[in-house]
DOPARO-600880 format. One record per atom (N, C-alpha, C, O): x, y, z; residue number from 1; residue in three letters; atom name. Coordinates in steps of 0.001 Angstrom, whole numbers, plus 524288, in hexadecimal, padded with zeros to 5 digits. Layout:
// residues N
REC  east north    up   n res atom
REC     X     Y     Z NUM ALA   CA
...
This chain:
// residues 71
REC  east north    up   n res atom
REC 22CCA A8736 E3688   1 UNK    N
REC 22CFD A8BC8 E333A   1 UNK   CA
REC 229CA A8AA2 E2E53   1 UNK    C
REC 22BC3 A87A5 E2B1E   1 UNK    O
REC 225A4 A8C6D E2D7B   2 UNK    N
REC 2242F A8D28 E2962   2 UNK   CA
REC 225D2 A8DC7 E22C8   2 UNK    C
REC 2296D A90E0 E220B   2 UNK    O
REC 223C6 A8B68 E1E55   3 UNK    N
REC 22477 A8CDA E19ED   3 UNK   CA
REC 22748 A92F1 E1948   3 UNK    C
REC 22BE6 A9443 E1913   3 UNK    O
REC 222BB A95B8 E1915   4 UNK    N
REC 22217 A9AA4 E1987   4 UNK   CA
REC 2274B A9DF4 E1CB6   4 UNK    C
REC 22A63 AA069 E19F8   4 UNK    O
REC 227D0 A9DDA E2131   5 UNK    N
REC 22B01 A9FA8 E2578   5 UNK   CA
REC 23140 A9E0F E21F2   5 UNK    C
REC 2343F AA17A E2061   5 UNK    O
REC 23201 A994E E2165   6 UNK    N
REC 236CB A9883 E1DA5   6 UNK   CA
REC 23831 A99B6 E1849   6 UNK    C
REC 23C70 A98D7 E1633   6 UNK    O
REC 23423 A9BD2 E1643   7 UNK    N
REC 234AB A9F40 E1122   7 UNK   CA
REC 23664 AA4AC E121B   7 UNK    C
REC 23A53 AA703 E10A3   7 UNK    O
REC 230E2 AA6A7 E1618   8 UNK    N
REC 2353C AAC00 E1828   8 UNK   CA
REC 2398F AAB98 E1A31   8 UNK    C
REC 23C4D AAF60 E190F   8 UNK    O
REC 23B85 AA8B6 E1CBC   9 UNK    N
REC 23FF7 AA8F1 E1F97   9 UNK   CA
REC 245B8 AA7DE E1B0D   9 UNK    C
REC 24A3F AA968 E1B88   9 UNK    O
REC 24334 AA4AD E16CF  10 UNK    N
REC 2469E AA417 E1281  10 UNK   CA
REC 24975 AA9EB E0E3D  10 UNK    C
REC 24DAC AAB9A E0CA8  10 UNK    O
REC 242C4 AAB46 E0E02  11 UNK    N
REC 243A0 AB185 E0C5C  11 UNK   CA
REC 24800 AB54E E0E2C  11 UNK    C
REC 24BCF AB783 E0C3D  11 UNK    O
REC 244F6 AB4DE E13FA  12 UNK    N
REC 24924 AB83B E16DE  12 UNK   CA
REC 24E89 AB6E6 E1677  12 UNK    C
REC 251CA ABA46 E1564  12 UNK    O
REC 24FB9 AB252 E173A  13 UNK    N
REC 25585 AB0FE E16B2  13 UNK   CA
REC 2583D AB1F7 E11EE  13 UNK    C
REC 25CD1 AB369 E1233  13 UNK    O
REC 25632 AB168 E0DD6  14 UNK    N
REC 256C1 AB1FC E089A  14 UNK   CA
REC 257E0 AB7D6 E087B  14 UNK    C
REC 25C6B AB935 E07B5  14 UNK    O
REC 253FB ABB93 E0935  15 UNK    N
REC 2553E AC17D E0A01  15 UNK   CA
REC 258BF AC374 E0D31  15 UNK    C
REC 25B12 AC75C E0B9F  15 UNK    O
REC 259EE AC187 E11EF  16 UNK    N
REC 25CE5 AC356 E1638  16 UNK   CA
REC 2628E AC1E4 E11FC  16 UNK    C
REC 265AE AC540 E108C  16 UNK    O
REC 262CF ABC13 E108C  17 UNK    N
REC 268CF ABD43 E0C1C  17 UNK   CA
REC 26A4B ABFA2 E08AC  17 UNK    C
REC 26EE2 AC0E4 E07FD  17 UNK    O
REC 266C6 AC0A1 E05FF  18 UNK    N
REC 26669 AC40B E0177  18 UNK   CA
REC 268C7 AC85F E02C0  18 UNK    C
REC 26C9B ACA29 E0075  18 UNK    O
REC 265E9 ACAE0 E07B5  19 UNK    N
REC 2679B AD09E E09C2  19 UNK   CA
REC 26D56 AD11F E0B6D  19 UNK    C
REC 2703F AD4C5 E0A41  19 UNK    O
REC 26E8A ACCED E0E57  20 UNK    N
REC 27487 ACC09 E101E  20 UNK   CA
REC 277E4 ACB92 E0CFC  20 UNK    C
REC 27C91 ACC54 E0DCE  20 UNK    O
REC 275B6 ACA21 E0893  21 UNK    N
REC 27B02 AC7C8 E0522  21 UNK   CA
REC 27B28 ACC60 E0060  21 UNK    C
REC 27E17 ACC4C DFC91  21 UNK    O
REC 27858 ACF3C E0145  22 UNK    N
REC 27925 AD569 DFD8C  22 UNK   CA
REC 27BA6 ADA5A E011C  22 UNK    C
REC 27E20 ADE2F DFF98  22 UNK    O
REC 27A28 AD8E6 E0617  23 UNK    N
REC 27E0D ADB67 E0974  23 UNK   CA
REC 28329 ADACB E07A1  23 UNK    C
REC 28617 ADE7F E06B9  23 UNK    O
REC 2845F AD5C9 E0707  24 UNK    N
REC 28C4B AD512 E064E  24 UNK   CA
REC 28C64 AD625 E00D2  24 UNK    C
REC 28B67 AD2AF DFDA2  24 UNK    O
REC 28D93 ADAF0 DFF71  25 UNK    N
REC 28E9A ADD60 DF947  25 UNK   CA
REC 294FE ADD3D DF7A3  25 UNK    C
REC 29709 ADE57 DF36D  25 UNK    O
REC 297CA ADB25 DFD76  26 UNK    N
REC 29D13 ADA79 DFD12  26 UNK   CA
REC 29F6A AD518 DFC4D  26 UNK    C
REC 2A426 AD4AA DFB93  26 UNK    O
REC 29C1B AD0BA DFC71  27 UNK    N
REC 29CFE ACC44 DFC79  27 UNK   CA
REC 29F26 ACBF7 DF59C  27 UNK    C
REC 29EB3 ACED5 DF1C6  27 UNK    O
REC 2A1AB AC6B2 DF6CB  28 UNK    N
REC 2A28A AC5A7 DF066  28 UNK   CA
REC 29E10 AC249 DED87  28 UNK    C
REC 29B0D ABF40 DEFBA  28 UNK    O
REC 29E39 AC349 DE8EE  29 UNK    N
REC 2994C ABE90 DE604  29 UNK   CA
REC 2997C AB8FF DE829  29 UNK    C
REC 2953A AB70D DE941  29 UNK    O
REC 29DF8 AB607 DE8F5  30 UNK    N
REC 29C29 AB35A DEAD3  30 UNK   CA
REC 29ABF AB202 DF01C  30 UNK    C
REC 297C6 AAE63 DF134  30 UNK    O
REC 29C80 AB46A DF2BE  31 UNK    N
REC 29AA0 AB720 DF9CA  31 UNK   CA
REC 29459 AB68C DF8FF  31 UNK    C
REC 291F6 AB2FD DFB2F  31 UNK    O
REC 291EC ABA1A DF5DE  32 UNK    N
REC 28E55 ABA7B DF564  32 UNK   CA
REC 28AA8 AB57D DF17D  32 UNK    C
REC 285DB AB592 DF13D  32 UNK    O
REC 28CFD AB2AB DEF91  33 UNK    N
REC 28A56 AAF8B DED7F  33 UNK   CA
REC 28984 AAB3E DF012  33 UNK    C
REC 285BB AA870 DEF1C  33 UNK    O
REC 28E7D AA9B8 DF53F  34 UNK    N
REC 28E22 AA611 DF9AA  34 UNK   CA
REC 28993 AA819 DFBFE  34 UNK    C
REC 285D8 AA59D DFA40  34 UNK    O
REC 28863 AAAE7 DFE9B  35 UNK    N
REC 28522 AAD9B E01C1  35 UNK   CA
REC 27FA2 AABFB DFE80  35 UNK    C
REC 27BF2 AA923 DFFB1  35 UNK    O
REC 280AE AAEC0 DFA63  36 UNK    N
REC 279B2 AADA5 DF7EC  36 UNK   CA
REC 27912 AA88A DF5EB  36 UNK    C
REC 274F9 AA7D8 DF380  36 UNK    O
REC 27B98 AA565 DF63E  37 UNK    N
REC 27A88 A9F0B DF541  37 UNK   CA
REC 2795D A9C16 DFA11  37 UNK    C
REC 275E7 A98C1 DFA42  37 UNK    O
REC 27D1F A9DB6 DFF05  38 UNK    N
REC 27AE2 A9C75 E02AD  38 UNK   CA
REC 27635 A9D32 E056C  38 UNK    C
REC 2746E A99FF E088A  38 UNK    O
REC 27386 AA2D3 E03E6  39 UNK    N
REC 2700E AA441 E0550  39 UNK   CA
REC 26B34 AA04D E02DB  39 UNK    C
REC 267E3 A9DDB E0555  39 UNK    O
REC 26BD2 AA085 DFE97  40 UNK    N
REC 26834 A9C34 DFB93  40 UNK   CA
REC 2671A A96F6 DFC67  40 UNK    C
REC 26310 A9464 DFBF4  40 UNK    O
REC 26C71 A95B3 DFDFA  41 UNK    N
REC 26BE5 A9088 DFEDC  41 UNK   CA
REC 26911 A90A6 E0345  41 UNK    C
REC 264F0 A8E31 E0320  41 UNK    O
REC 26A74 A9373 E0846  42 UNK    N
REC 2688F A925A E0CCD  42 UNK   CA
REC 2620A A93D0 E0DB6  42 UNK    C
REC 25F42 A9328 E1194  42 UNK    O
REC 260F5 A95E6 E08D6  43 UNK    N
REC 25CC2 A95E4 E0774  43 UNK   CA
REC 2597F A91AA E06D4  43 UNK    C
REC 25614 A8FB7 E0998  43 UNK    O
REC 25C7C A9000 DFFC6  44 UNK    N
REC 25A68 A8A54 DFE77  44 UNK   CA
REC 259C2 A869C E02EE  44 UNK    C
REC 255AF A8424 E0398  44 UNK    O
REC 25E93 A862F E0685  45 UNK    N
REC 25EA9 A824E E0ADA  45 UNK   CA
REC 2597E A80FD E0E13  45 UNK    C
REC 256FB A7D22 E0F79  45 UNK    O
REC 2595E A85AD E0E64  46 UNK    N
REC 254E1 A8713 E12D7  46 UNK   CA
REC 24FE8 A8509 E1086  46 UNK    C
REC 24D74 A8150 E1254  46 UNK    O
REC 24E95 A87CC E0C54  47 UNK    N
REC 248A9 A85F1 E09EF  47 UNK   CA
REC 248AC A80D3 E082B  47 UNK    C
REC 244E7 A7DE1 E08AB  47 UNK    O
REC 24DAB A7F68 E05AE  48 UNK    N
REC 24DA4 A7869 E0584  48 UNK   CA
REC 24CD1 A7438 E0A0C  48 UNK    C
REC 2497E A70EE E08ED  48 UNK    O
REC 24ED8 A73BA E0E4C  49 UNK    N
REC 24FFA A7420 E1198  49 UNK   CA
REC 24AD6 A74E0 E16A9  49 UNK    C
REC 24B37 A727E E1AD2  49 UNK    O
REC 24687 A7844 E158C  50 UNK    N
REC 24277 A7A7E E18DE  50 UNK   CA
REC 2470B A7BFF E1D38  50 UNK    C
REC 2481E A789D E2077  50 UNK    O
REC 24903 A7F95 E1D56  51 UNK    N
REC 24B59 A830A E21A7  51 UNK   CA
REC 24FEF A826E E248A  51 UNK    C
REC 251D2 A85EE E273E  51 UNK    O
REC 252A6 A7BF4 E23C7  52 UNK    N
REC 254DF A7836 E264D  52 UNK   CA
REC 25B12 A7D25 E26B8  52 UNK    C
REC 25CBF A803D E2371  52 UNK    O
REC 25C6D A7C36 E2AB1  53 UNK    N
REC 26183 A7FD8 E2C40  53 UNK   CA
REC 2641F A7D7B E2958  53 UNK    C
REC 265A0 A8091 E25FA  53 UNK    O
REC 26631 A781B E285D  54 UNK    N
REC 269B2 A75E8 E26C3  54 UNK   CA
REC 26904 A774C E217F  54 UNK    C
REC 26B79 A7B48 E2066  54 UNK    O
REC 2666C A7551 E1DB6  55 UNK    N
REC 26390 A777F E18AF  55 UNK   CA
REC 2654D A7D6D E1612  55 UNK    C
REC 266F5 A7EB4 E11BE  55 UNK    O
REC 263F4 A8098 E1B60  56 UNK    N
REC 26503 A85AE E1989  56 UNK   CA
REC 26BC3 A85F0 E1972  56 UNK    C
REC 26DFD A86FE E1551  56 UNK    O
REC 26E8F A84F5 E1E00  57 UNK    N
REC 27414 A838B E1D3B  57 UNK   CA
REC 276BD A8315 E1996  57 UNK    C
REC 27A15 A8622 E17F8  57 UNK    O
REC 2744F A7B9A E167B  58 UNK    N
REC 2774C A78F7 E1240  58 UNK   CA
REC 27520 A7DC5 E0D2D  58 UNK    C
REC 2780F A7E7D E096F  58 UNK    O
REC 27055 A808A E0D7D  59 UNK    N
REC 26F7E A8328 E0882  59 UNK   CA
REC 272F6 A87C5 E0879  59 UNK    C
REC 274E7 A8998 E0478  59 UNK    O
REC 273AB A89A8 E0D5F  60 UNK    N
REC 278C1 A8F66 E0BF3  60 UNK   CA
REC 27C35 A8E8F E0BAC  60 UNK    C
REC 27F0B A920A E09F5  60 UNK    O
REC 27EB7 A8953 E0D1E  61 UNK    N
REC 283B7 A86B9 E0CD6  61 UNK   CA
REC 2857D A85DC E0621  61 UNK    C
REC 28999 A8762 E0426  61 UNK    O
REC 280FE A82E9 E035C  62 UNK    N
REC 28077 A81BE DFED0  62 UNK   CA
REC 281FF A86E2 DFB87  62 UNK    C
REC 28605 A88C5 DF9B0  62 UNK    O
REC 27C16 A8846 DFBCA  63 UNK    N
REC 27C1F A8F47 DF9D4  63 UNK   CA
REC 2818F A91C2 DFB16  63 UNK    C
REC 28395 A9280 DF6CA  63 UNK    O
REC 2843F A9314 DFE2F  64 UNK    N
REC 28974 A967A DFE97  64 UNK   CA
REC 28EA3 A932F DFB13  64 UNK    C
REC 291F9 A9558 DF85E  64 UNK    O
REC 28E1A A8DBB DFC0C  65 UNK    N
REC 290B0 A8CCB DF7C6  65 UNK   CA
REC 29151 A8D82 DF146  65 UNK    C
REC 2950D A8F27 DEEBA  65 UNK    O
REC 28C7B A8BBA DEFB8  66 UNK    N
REC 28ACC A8DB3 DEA6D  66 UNK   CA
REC 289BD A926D DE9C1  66 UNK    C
REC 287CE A9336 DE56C  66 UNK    O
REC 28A3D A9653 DEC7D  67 UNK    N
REC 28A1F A9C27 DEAFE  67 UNK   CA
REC 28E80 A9D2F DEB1D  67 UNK    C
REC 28FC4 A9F6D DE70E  67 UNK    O
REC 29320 A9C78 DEF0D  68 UNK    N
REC 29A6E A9BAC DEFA0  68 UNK   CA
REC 29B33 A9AF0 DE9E7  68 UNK    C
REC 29D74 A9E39 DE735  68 UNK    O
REC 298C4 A955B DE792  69 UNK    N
REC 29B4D A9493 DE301  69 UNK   CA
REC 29832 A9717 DDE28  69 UNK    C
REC 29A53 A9551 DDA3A  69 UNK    O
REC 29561 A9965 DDD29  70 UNK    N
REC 2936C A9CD2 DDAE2  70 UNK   CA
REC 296E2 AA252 DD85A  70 UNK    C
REC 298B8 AA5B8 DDB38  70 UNK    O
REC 29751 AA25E DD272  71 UNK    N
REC 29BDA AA672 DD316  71 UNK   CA
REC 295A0 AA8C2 DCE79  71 UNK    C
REC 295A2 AAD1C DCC6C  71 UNK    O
């Protein structure tokens, strides 16, 4: 996979959460702050990482915690 190909594909993932997680307007703040930390992380994971499944894992794993504790 290419540079390139994994930037878009990062994008997309990044947008595809964004969209989902404004869908749940019923969630609580911190519902929603798990969610968007995980999303990030599994972000960070990924681009740290170059793509590594595991990587992306430990980063949404990370991310959902520190957004949990996020008030």
């Amino acid at each position: 996979m290419s540079l390139n190909t994994k930037k878009i594909a990062t994008a997309v993932l990044a947008i595809t959460l964004a969209m989902s997680v404004s869908a749940c307007s019923n969630w609580s703040k911190r519902d929603r702050n798990t969610a968007i930390g995980a999303g990030a992380g599994a972000i960070g994971g990924s681009v740290l990482t170059d793509g590594s499944a595991l990587g992306t894992l430990g980063g949404a794993a990370v991310g959902g915690i520190i957004g949990h504790q996020v008030d």
